[in-house]
C-alpha positions as CSV (number, residue, x, y, z in Angstrom):
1,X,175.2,184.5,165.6
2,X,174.0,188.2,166.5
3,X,175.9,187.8,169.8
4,X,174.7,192.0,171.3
5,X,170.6,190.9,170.4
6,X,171.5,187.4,171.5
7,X,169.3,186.3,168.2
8,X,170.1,183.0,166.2
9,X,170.5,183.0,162.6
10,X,170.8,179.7,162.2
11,X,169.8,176.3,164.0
12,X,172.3,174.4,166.2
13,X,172.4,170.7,165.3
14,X,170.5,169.4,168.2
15,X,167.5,171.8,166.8
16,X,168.3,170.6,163.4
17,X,167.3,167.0,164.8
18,X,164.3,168.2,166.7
19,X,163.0,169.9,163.9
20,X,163.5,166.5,161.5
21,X,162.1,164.5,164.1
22,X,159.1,166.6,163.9
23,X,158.5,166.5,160.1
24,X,159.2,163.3,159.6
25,X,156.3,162.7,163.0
26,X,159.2,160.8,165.3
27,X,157.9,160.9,168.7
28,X,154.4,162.0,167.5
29,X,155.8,165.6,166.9
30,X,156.5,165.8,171.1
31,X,159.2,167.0,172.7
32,X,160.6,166.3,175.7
33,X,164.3,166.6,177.2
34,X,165.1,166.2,181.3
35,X,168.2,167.3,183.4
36,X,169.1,164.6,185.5
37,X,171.8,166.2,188.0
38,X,173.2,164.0,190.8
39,X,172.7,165.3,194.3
40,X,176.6,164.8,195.1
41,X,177.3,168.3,195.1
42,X,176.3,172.0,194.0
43,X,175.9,172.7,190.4
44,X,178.2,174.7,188.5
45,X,178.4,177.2,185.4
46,X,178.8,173.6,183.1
47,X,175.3,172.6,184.3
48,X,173.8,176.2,183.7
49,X,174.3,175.4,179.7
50,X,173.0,172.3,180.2
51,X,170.3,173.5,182.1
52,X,169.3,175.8,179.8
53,X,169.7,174.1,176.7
54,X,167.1,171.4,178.1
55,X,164.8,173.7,179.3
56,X,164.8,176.2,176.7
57,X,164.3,173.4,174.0
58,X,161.5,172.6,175.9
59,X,160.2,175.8,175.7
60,X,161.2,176.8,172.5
61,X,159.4,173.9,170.9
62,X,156.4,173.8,173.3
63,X,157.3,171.0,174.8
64,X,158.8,169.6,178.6
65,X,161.6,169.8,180.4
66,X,161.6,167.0,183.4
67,X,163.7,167.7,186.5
68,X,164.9,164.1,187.5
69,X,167.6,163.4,190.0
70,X,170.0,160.4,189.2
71,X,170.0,158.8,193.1
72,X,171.6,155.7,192.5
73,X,174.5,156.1,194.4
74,X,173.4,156.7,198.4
75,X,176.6,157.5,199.2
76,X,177.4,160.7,198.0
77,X,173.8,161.9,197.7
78,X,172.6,164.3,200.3
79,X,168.9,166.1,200.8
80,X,171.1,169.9,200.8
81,X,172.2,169.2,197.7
82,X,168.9,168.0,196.3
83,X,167.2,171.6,197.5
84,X,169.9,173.7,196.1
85,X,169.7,172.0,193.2
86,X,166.0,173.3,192.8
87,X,166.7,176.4,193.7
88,X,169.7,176.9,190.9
89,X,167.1,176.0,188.5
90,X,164.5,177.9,189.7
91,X,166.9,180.5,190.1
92,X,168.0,180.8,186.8
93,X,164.1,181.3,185.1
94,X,163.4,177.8,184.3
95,X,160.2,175.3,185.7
96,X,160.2,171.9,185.4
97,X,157.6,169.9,184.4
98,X,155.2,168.5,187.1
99,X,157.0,166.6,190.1
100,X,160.3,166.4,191.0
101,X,161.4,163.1,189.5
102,X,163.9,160.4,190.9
103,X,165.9,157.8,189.8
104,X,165.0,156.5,193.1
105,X,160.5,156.5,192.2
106,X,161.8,153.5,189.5
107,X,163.9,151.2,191.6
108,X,161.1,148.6,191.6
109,X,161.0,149.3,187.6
110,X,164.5,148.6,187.1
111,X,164.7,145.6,189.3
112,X,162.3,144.0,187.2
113,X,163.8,145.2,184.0
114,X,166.9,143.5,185.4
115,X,165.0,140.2,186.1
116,X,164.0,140.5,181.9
117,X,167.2,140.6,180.7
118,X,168.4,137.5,183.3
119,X,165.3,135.8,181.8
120,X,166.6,136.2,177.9
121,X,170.5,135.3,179.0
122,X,171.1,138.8,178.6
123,X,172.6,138.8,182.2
124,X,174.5,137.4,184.9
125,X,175.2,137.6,188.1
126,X,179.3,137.6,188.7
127,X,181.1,136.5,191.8
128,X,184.6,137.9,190.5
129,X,187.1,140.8,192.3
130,X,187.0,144.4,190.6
131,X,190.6,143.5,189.5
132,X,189.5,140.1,187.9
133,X,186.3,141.6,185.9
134,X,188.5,145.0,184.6
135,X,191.5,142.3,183.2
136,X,188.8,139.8,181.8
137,X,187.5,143.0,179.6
138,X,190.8,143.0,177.9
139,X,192.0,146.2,176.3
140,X,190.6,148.2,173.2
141,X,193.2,145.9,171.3
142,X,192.2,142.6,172.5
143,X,189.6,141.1,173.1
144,X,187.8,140.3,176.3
145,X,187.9,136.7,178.0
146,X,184.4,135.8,179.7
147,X,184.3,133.5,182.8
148,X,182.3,130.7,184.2
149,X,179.5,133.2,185.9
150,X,178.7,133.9,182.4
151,X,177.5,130.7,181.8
152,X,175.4,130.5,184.9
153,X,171.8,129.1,184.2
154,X,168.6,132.2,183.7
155,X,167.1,130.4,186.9
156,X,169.6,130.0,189.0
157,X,171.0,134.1,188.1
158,X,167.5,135.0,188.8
159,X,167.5,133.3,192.2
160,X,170.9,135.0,193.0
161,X,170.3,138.0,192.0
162,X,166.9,138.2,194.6
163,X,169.8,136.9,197.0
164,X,171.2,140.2,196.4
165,X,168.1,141.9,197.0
166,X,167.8,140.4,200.2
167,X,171.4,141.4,201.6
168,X,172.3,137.6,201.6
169,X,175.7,138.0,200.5
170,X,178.1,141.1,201.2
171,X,178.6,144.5,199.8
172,X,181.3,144.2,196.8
173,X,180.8,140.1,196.7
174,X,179.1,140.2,193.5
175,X,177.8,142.1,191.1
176,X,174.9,141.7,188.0
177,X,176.6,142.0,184.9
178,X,174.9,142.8,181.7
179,X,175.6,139.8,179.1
180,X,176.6,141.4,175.4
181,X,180.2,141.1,173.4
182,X,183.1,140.3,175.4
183,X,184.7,141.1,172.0
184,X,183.5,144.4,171.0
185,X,185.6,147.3,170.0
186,X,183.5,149.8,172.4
187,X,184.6,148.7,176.2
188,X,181.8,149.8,177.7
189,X,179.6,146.7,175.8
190,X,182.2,144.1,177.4
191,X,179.3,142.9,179.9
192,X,179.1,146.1,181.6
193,X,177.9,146.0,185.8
194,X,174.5,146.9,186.1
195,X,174.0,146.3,189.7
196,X,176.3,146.3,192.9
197,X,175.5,145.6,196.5
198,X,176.0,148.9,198.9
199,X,174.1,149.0,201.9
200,X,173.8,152.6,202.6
201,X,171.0,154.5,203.8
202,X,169.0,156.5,201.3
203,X,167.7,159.5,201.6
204,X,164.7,158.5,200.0
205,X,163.9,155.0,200.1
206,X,165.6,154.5,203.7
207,X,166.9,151.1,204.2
208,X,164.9,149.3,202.2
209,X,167.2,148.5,198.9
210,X,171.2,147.1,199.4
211,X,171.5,146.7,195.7
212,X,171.5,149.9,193.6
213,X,171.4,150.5,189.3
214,X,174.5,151.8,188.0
215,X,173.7,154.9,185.7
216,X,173.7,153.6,182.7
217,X,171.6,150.8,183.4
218,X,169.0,153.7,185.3
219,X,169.4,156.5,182.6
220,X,168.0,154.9,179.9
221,X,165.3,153.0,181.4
222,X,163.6,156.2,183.5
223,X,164.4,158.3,180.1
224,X,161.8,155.6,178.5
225,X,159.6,155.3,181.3
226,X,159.1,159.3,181.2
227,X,158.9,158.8,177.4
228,X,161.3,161.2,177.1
229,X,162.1,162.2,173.9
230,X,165.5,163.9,172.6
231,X,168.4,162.5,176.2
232,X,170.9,165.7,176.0
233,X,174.2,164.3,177.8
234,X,177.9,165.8,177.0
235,X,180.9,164.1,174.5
236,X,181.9,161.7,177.4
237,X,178.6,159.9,177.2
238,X,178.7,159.3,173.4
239,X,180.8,155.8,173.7
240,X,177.6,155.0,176.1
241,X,175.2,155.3,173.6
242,X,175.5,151.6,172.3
243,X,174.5,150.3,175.5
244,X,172.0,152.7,175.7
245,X,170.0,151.5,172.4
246,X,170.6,147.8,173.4
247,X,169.4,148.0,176.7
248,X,165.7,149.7,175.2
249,X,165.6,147.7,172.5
250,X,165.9,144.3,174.4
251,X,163.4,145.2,177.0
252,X,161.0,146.7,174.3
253,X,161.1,150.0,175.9
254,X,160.6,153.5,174.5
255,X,162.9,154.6,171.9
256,X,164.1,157.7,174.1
257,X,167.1,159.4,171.8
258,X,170.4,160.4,173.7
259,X,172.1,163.0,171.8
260,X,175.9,164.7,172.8
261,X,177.4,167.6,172.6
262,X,180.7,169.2,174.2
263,X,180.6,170.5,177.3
264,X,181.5,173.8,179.0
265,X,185.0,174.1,179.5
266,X,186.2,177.8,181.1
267,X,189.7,179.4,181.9
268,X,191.0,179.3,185.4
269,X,187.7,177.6,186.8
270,X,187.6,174.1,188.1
271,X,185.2,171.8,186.5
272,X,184.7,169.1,188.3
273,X,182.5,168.6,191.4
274,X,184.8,166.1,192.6
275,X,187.9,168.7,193.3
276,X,185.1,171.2,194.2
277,X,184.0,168.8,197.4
278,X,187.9,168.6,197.9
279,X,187.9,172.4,198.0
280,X,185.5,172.7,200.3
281,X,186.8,169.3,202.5
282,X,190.0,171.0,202.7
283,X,189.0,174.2,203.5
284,X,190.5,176.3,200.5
285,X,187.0,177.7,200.1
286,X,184.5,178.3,202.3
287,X,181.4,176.5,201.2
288,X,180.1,175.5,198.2
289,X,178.5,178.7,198.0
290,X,181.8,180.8,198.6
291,X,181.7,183.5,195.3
292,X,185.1,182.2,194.7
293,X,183.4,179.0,193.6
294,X,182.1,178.3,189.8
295,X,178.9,176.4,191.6
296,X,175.6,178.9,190.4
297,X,175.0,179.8,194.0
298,X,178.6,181.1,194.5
299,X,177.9,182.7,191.1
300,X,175.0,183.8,192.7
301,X,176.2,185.0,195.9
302,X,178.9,186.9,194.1
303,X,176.3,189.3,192.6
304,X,176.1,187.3,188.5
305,X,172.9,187.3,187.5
306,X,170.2,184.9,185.8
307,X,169.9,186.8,182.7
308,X,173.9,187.1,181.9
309,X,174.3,183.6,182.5
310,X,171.2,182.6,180.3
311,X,172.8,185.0,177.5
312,X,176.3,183.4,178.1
313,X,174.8,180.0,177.2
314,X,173.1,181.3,174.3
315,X,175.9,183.3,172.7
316,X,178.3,179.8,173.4
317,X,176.1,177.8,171.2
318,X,176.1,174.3,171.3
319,X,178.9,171.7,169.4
320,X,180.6,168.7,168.9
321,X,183.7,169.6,169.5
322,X,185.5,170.5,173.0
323,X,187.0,173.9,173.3
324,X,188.5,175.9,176.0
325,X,186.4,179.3,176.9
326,X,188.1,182.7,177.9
327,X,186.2,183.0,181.4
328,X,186.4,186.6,180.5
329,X,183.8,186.1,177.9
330,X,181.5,185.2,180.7
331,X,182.5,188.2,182.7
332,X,181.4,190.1,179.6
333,X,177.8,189.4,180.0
334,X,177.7,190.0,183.7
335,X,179.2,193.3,182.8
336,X,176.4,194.0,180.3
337,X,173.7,193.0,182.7
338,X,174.8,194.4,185.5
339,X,175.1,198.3,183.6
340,X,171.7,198.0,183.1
341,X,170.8,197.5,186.6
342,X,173.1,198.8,188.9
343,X,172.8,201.9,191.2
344,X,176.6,203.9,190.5
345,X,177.8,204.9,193.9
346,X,181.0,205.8,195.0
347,X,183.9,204.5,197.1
348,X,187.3,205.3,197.9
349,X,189.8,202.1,198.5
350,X,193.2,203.8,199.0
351,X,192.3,207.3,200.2
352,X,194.4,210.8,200.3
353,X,192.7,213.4,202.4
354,X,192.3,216.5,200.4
355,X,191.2,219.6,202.2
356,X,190.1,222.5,200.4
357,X,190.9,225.8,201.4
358,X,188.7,228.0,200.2
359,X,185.3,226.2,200.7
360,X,183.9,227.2,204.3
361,X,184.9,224.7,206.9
362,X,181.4,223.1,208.6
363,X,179.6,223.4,205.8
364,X,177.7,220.5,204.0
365,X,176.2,221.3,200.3
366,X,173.9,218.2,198.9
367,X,174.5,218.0,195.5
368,X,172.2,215.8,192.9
369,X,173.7,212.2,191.7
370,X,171.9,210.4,189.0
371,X,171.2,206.4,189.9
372,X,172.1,204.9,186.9
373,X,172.2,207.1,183.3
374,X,171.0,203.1,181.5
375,X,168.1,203.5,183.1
376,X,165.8,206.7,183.3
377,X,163.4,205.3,185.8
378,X,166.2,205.1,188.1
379,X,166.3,208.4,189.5
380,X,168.7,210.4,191.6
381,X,170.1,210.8,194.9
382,X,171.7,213.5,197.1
383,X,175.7,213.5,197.5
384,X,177.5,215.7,200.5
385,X,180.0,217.8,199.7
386,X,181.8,219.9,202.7
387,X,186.2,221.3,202.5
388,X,187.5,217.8,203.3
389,X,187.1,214.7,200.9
390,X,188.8,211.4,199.8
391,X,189.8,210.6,196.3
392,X,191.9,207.9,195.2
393,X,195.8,208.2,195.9
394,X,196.3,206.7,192.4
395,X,194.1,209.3,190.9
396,X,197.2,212.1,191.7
397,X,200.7,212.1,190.5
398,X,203.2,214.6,191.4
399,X,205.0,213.7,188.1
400,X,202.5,213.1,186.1
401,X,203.9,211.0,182.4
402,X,202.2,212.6,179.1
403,X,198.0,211.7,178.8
404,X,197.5,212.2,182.5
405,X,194.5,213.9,183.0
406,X,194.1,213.4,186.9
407,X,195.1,215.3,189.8
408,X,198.7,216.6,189.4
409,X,200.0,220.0,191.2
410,X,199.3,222.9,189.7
411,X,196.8,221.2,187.8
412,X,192.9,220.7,187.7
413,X,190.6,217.9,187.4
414,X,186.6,217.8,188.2
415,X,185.1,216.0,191.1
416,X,182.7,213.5,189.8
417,X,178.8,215.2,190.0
418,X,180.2,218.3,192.4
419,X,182.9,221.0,191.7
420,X,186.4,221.6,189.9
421,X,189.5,222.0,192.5
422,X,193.0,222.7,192.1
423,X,195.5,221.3,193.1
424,X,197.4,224.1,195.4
425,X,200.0,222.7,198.1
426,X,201.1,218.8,198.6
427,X,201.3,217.6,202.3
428,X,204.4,215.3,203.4
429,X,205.7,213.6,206.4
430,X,208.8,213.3,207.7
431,X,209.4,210.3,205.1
432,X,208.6,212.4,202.3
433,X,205.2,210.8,202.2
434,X,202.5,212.6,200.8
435,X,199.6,212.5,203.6
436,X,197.5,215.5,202.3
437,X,196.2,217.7,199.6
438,X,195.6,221.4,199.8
439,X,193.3,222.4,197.0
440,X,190.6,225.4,196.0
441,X,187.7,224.5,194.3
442,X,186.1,226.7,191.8
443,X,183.0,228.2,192.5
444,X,180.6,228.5,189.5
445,X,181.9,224.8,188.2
446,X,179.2,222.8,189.8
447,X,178.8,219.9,187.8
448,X,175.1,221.0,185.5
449,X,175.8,224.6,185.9
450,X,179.5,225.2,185.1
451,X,179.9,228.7,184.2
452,X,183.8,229.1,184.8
453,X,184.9,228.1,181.3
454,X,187.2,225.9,182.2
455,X,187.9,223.2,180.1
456,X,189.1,220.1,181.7
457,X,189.6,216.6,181.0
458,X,189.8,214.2,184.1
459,X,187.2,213.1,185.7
460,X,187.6,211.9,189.1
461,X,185.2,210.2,192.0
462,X,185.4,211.4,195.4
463,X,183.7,210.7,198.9
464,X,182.8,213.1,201.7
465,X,185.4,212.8,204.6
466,X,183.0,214.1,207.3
467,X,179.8,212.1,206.2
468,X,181.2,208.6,205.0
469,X,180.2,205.0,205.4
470,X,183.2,202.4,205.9
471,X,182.4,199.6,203.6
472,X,183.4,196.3,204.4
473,X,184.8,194.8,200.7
474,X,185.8,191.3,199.3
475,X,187.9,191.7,196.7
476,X,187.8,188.4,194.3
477,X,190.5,186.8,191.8
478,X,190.4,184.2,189.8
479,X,190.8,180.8,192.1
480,X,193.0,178.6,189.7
481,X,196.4,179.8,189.2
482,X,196.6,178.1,185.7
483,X,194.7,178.5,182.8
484,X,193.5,175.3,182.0
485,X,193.5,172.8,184.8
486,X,193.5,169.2,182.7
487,X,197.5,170.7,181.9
488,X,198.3,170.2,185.7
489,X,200.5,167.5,185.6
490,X,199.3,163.8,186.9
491,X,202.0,163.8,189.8
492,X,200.8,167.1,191.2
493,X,198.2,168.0,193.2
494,X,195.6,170.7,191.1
495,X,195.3,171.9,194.7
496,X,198.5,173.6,194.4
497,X,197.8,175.4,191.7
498,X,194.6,178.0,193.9
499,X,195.7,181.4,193.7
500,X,197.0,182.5,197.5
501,X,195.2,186.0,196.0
502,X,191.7,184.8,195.3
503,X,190.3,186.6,198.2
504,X,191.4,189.8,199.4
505,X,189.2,191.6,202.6
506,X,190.0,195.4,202.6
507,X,187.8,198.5,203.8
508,X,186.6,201.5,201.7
509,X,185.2,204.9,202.3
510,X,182.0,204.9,200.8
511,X,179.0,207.0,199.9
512,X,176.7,207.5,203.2
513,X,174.1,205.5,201.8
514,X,175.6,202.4,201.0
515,X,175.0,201.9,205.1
516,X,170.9,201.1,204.0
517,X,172.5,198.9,201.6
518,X,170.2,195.5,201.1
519,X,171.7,191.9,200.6
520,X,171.8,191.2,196.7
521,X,171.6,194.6,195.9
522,X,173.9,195.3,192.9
523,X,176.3,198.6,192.8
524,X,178.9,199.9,190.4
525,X,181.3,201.2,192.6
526,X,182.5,204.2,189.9
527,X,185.4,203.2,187.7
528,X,186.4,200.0,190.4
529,X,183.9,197.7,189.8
530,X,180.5,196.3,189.8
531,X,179.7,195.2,193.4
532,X,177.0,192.4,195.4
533,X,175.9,192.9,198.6
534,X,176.7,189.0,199.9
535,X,173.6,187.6,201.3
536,X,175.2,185.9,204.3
537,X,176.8,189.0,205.7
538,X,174.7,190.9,208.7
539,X,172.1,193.6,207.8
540,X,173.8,195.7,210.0
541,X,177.1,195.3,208.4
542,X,176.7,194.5,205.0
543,X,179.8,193.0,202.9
544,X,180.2,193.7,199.3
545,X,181.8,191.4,196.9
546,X,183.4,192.4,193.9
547,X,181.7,191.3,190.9
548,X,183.6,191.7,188.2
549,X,185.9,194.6,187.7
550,X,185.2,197.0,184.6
551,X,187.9,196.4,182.4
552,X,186.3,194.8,179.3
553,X,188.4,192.7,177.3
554,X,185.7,191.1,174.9
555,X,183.1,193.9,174.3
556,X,184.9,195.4,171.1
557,X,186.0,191.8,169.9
558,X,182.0,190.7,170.4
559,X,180.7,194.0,168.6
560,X,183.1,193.2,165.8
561,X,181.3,189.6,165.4
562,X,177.8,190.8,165.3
């Protein structure tokens, strides 16, 4: 894989069938794959490669890509999650085809599919506890024991199963189980549950169902009813399969294909949306949306863009086999994105005054700052310069160790787009604390016309101290603590394991005109970071959120590879 031109060589496997399907004329050369996300919660980095892998098959093949919510299970489901869902997807480049599809527009299809398989024996309605049904399946080393439900009449199942339908008997007092192999080696095709009683309203269909499909009774019917083609779902499906292909081919439906492949796993990033909603029930993040999160709209919020993530998914590829992904692979493409397009400003977190002495006091020079030297269209802006300034208090060091090239006394360093000072006289306090900085600056230096001659090598950025803007920052770690949460151990709680760091508020001196600053505008705050202007913070006091820092860990590694 050409990982920099994000170009593949070679197919992935999941191509390799598409394309085989298409020679050999399976599905009449058509193509179509769906996402089927269920609206219990925001969608996160894992979904964005799924997301994109269905949809850019789609595209890639001129086919489809449906957008159908699985809302089977009232509830967890909610109508926020359903819209941010849409907007994730919309978000990151992708359009689904026609209508918004549910689950929920086939209820009356799967009640009736239900009502076949009764008809054949191929299902049963079971008055048994939980407990009883999961010790009758046996284990994988024995066999399963069915029960007396099982040998219930198709007429009288059919007539308790509209029972059901009617709310005459209570939620959890029976269930419809599929009929197959109590004896079978796969689990899941020990007379799975297809249907359970919950009265719950939904947010679609109201009040008017108390039984609701399990999902993998609902997958693979609405897959065939759409006609879809090539059903992408991760390793943990793959023992469903079985079920899958029996279920279409007893009801004579279409022969939809479900394919697996491994899912995303990242560094230091919870996975699941069911410790995420714990995260946010518990208040150890602010939303599902807090930048902290792994969801696409934290992502989102935190200044990553569309493009890196696309270009993350593609340079991941697509396997059978489950791995563990540095997370600063990821941060790697937002870094390469976001030095395309980001305005370099700068900003001064831990500031030492320096005054310099020989540049007239109450003057202001404007001096010119280029945008952004990736792009030429970006253009320039004007910088003020006047005998007082901040630069960082780690970019001076009164003993300076061997290969320091910043400010040291004595010594000389250039300010970043304005002059060259010296470092003349060091300020302390009563503690020995250095407070100040007396310095000269030399006059024919200015940065694109230096004429003194002087040769130096540090480089340092610098903000005006009597025309500043105090910028608001949040200053972002990783959330988990551990590197890979499945190693927390079962009698702990992975709660324990968030970072107390993650989030950090602090307040910079900034460049003037980061005050006009807009919400999602992108910044590289000069050798700190590439910044986001959060979109829930006020216009008139914007926040920035730290992106990613600039340290690149993977750009040598990934330059190596291609």
């Amino acid at each position: 894989m050409n990982i920099e031109n994000n170009e593949v060589k070679s197919l992935n496997f999941i191509e390799e069938i598409i394309e085989h399907d298409n020679e050999t004329g399976k599905h009449n050369k058509r193509v179509l794959t769906r996402f089927p996300p269920e609206p219990n919660g925001f969608l996160h980095i894992g979904h964005a490669k799924s997301i994109c892998l269905n949809f850019g098959l789609g595209k890639k093949y001129s086919g489809a890509t449906n957008l159908r919510f699985d809302d089977t299970n009232p509830t967890t489901e909610k109508v926020d999650y359903v819209n941010s869902i849409q907007n994730d997807v919309r978000w990151l480049g992708f359009e689904w085809d026609g209508e918004v599809k549910y689950a929920s527009d086939y209820f009356e299809n799967l009640y009736t599919c239900a009502q076949t398989l009764i008809k054949k024996g191929l299902a049963y309605v079971d008055f048994s506890s939980p407990d009883d049904i999961a010790k009758q399946k046996g284990t994988p080393t024995q066999a399963g024991t069915g029960n007396a439900y099982r040998e219930t009449s198709a007429e009288e199942n059919l007539s308790l199963f509209e029972k059901m339908r009617k709310g005459e008997f209570k939620d959890g007092e029976c269930v419809l189980r599929a009929k197959i192999d109590m004896a079978s080696p796969n689990m899941l095709l020990r007379d799975p549950v297809i249907y359970r009683i919950k009265r719950a309203h939904h947010h679609r269909t109201g009040d008017n169902w108390c039984i609701y499909p399990m999902y993998d009774f609902a997958h693979p019917i609405s897959d065939a009813l759409e006609g879809i083609t090539h059903s992408i779902c991760t390793l943990e499906f793959e023992p469903h399969r079985p079920f899958y292909e029996w279920l279409l081919a007893e009801l004579g439906l279409y022969n939809s294909q479900q394919i697996e492949f491994a899912r995303l796993n990242l560094t230091y990033t919870v996975m699941s949306k069911r410790k995420m909603l714990k995260l946010v029930e518990k208040q150890l993040v602010n939303s599902w949306d807090d930048p902290r999160m792994p969801t696409i709209s934290g992502m989102r919020r935190r200044g990553y863009t569309a493009k890196a993530i696309r270009d993350f998914a593609v340079a991941v590829g697509i396997s059978k086999r489950e791995s563990m992904l540095d997370v600063s692979l990821l941060e790697h493409f937002i870094r390469e994105d976001l030095n395309k397009i980001s305005k370099r400003v700068m900003a001064v977190i831990d500031p030492i005054k320096v005054v310099i002495s020989n540049y007239e006091t109450g003057k202001t020079e404007l001096l010119p700052a280029e945008n952004n030297p990736e792009d030429s269209n970006a253009g320039h802006r004007e910088l003020s310069f006047s005998n007082t300034i901040f630069i960082e208090r780690e970019d001076f060091n009164e003993n300076p160790p061997k290969g320091y090239f910043k400010l040291t006394p004595n010594g000389y360093v250039r300010l970043k787009h304005a002059y060259i000072i010296k470092c003349e006289e060091l300020i302390k306090d009563e503690n020995g604390n250095l407070v100040e900085i007396r310095a000269s600056y030399v006059e024919n230096s200015k940065s694109g016309s230096d004429t003194s001659g002087l040769k130096v090598k540090g480089v340092i950025h610098w903000v005006d101290a009597n025309n500043y803007h105090p910028v608001q920052i949040n200053w972002y770690d990783r959330l988990l603590t551990i590197e890979n949460a499945a190693d927390i151990p079962e009698d702990e709680e992975f709660t324990d394991y968030i970072n107390p760091n993650s989030l950090k508020t602090i307040t910079a001196w900034g460049e003037k005109s980061l005050a006009d600053a807009k919400a999602g505008e992108h910044f590289q705050f000069m050798r700190k970071g590439y910044f986001c202007v959060d979109t829930e913070s006020a216009a008139a006091a914007p926040i920035f959120n730290l992106t990613v820092e600039l340290k690149d860990s993977w750009a040598k590694e990934l330059k190596k590879q291609s």
